[in-house]
N, C-alpha and C positions, 0 to 999 in steps of 0.2 A: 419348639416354640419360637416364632418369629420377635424379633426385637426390635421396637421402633423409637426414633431418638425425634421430640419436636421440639424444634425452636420457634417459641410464642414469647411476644411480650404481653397480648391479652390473655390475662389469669384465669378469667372467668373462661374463656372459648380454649383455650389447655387446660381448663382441669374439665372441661367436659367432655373434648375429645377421650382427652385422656381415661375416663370413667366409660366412655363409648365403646374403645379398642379394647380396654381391661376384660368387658364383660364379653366381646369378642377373642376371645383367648388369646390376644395378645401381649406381650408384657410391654412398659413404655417408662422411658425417660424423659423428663419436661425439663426446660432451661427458659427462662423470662428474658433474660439477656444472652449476649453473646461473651459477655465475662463469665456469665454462669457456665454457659458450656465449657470454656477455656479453662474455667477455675477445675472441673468437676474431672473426681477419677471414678474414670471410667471401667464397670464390672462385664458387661456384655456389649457384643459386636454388634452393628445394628442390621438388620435386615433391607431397612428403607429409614432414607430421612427426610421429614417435614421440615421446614424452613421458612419463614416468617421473612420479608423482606424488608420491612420499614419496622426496624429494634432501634430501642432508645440509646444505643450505644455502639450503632453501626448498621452495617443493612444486608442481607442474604447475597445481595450480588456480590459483595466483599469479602463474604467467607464461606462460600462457595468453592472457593478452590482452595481452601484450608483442608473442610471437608472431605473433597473428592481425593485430597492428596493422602486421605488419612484412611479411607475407608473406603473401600472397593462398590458397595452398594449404592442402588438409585436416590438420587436428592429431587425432590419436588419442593414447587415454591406454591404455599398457599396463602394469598398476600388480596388486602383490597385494591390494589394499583390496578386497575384493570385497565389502561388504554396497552392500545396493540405495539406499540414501540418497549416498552418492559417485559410485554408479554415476550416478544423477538428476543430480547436480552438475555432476559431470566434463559432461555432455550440456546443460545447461544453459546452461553458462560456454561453449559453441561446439563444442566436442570433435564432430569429424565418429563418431567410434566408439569404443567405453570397450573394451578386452578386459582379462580377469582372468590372470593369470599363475597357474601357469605355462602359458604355448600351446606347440603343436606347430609349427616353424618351418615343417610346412609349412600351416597353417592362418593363420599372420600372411601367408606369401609370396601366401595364396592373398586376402587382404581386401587385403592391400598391393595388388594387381592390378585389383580389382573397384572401390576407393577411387579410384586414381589413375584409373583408363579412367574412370570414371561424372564428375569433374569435368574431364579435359581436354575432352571432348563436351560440359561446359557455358562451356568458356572459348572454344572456337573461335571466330572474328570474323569477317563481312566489314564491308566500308563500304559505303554506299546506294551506291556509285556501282559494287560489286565489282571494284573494281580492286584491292583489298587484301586478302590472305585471311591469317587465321595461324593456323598449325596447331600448336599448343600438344602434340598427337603428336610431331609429326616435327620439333619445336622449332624451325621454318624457319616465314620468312615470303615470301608470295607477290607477286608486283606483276603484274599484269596475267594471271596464270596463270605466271611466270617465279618460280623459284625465288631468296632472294636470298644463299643461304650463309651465314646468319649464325653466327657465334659463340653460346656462351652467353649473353654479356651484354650482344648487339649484338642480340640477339631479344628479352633483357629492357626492353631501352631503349624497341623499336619499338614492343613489344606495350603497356607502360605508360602509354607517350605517346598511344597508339590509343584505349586501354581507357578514359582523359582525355579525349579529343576529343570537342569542340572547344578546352578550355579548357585553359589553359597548365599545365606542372608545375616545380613549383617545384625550382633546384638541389639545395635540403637533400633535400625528396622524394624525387628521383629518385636522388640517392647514395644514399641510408640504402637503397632498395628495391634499386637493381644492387649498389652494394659489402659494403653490408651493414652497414656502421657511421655514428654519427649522422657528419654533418659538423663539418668544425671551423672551419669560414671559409677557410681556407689551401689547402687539398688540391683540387688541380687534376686526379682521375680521371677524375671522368666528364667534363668539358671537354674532356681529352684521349681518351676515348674516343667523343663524340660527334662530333668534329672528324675523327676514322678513321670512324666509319660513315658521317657525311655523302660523304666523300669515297669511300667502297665503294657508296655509293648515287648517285652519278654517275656512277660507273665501268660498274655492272651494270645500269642501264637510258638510257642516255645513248641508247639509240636508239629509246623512244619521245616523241611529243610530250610526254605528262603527264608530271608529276613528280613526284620522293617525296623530300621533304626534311626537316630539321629547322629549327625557328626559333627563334633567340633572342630571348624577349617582353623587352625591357627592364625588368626591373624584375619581372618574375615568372616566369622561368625559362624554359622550352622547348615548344614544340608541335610538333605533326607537323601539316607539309602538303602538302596534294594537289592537283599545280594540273592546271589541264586546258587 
């Protein structure tokens, strides 16, 4: 199920997107402000995100690259600012697509579709060796052709770590990209959720030679390895 995150400060035009995507099998997160977003802990990674540019507490071109530094997926700006020097901006500053309000919900459902399909066909992975596939679709990752049921943020961990390899990822990294909030030195989540996938990942291929593990680098946080 694809996750989408929009930042509206009109209530009325976010809860009826938002009622729109719902019934299109989407799941969706709303924020009014830009404090909302900031303030809010985060359960799912997003797919794509809407972004409102003129928020009572700042403006989509300004946290925009908060965003894109946070999470790997497309940002589009759907904003009334329609003359063509914003529009250049908003595209400038990363924004995968600028659309001018007001749209027809079914004209956003239909770019929301074409956005999200056109970068998960650029995120799919294997490894030189194809023992590892992940299918950023079907949010499941593969080991040898074996499916390994991941959770949501048991596929975020894998695919991050992958997307990284060879080179270790750092604890703060890897929290702030699965939990969603910076680290605080204290909070043991993802320790304790890498420690379940390790152990879901011995479970579900324990029966071929190679292996898919996780590693703690001393001193610079986690890698994914693959032994043969």
């Amino acid at each position: 199920m694809q996750h989408i995150f929009l930042i509206e400060d009109d209530v009325k035009l976010a809860s009826l997107i938002q009622k729109f995507l719902l019934k299109h099998g989407y799941t969706i997160d709303v924020f009014n402000t830009a404090k909302a977003y900031r303030n809010s802990d985060i359960t799912f990674m997003p797919s794509l995100i809407i972004c409102d540019v003129m928020l009572p507490d700042g403006n989509g071109f300004e946290l925009i690259s908060q965003l894109k530094e946070k999470y790997s997926c497309p940002v589009i700006f759907l904003t009334a600012l329609d003359s063509v020097q914003s529009q250049i901006k908003g595209l400038d500053l990363g924004a995968y697509d600028y659309l001018v309000k007001p749209i027809k919900p079914e004209l956003l459902l239909a770019k929301i579709k074409t956005i999200i399909a056109h970068t998960i066909g650029q995120d799919s992975f294997s490894n030189e060796y194809d023992l590892l596939r992940i299918d950023s679709k079907k949010r499941d990752i593969f080991f040898k052709g074996k499916a390994l049921n991941l959770n949501d943020s048991e596929f975020e961990i894998i695919a991050y770590l992958a997307k990284n390899s060879p080179q270790p990822v750092s604890r703060e990294v890897l929290f702030k990209h699965v939990i969603g909030r910076e680290y605080d030195g204290l909070d043991r989540a993802i320790d304790l959720k890498i420690s379940r996938l390790r152990k879901k990942l011995k479970e579900t291929i324990s029966e071929h030679k190679e292996s898919l593990d996780i590693k703690s680098v001393r001193g610079k946080g986690y890698s994914l390895d693959i032994s043969h």
